[in-house]
N, C-alpha and C positions, 0 to 999 in steps of 0.2 A: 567530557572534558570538564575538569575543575577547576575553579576561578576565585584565584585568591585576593583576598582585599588588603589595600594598606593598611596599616598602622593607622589608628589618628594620635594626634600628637598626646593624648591623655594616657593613651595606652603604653606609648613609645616610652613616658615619664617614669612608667611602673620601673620599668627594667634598665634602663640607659641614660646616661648624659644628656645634655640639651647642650649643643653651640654656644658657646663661650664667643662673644662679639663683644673685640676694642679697636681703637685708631693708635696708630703710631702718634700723630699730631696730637692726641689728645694726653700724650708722655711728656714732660719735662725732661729733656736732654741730660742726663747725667755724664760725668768725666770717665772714661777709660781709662785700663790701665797702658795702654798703647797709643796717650796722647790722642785718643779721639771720642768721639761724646758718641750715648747710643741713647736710643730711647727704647727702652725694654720693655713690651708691650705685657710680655710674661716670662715669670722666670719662679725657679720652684722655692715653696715656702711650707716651713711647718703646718702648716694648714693642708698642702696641698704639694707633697716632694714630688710630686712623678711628673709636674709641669715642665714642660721645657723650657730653655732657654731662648726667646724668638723676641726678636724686633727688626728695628734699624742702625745698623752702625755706620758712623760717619765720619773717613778717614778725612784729616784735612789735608791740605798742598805738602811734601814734603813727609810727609809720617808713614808708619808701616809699624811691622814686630819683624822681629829675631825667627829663625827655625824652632817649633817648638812641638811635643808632643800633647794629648786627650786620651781619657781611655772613653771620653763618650763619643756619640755619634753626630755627626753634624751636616749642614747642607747650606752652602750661600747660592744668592739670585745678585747681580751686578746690577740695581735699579738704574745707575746714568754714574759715568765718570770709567777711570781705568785704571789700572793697578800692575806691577809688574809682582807676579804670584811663582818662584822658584825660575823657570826657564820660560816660562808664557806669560803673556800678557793678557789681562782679561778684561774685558769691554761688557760695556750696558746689555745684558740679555744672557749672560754667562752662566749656566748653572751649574755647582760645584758641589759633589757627593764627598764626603768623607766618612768612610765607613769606621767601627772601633773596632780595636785602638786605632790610633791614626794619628802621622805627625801633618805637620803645616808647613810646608817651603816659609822663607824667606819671605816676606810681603814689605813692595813700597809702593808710593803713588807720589808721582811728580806734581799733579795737578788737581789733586782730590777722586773719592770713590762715596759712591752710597751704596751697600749691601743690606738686601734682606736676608738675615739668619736665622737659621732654627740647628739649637744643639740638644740632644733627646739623651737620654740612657740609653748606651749600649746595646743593643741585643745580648752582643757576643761576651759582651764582659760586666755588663748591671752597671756600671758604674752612667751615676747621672751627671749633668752639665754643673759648673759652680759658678755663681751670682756674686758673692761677699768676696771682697775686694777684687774683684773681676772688671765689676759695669756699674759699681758706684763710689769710686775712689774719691777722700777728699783733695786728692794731691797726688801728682804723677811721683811714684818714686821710680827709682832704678830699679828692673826687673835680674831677680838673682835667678843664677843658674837653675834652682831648687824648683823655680817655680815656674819652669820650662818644661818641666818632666810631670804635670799633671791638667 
């Protein structure tokens, strides 16, 4: 019988990533474009495109979006509060796949929602998550039909 050993982490360094470790709290709250602030723990940058899109977004009383489509892939976790999400309602502990492409029902929330989100590239279609005017707008504008369809 053969007895294989772990990795130690010098080894592991040669060939692989090492755990990328941040806090949401340790984010400044930036403005959405759907009237809610997110604090974006990671989101992809010339340095590094293939990083997902992941933090916390934080609906307030009264706010939601439009129906709208992605062609990346996405997944919300409902941390505390509820949202009315196309024909269901979704409460604290909710976990929500969106495979690509993929559209998004309707979303509102009477009384506030906190979601943890992560939006990745695609498998099925390469297409990554978009950041710039997304999750750091300086001012809510009206969202045009154009920008419903990506």
């Amino acid at each position: 019988m053969t007895t294989t050993q772990a990795p130690t982490v010098d080894e592991a360094r040669k060939t692989h990533n090492a755990p990328i470790i941040r806090r949401p709290d340790d984010v400044e709250p930036k403005m959405g474009r759907f009237k809610n602030t997110t604090q974006m723990v990671f989101h992809p940058s010339d340095e590094d495109p293939t990083q997902p899109n992941a933090g916390i977004i934080n609906y307030l009383p009264g706010s939601g979006f439009p129906l709208h489509k992605h062609d990346f892939a996405q997944m919300w976790f409902v941390v505390e509060g509820e949202c009315t999400y196309g024909d269901t309602v979704l409460h604290q502990g909710d976990l929500v796949y969106m495979q690509d492409p993929h559209f998004e029902y309707e979303m509102h929330t009477e009384n506030g929602c906190r979601i943890l989100f992560l939006q990745y590239q695609g498998p099925t279609t390469g297409e990554g998550p978009i950041y710039e005017g997304r999750f750091n707008v300086k001012q809510v504008a009206e969202v045009k039909p154009g920008d419903l369809e990506r």
